[in-house]
C-alpha angles and dihedrals in degrees: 000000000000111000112240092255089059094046137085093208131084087191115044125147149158119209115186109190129201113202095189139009101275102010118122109269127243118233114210127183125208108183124165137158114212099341092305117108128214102278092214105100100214101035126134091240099077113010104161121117093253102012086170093059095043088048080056093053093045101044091047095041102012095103093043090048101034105042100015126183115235110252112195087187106063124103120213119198113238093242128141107220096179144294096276131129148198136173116180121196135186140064134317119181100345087309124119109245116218107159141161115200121188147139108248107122141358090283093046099053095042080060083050098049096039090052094032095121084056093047081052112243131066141282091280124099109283114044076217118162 
């Protein structure tokens, strides 16, 4: 992983998703450099299905789901939203990324929704690609 110094993106992140306990995970790749994406369309730099959605999700919740503030107070509902799963690496804004995504409770599935373009599939249920 290049450190943020060495990189000419302020965005630049690896998301490997596991579907299933046991399935062979997905690698996804998110890169920008200051809110532009690489204009080639099948370049390694950005290589989801809507890499222009998922830059939206993560520059508008990218801070809350990446880095978030313990909050005593909130109240997750004791829901199973499936076995998936997604941890995204990298760098955002000069900050190392270092991040578990699931499905395992009310919290966790709100993180999901709210990321779902970078996980590579849409809002529905199953992030699936």
């Amino acid at each position: 992983m290049v450190s943020p110094d060495n990189s000419e993106y302020d965005v630049d992140l690896t998301v490997t998703l596991t579907e299933a306990p046991g399935a062979a995970p997905t690698e996804f790749y998110l890169r920008s450099a200051k809110g532009i994406l690489s204009p080639e369309p099948d370049s390694i730099d950005s290589n989801l299905p809507d890499a222009t959605a998922a830059l939206a999700a993560v520059e508008q919740f990218g801070e809350e789901v990446f880095f978030p503030v313990p909050r005593p107070d909130r109240i997750c509902t004791q829901q199973y939203g499936g076995p998936q799963v997604a941890l995204v690496t990298g760098w955002f804004r000069g900050r190392k990324v270092h991040s578990k995504l699931s499905r395992t409770d009310g919290c966790e599935i709100a993180r999901w929704r709210a990321m779902a373009p970078l996980l590579g599939g849409a809002e529905g249920s199953t992030g699936a690609i």
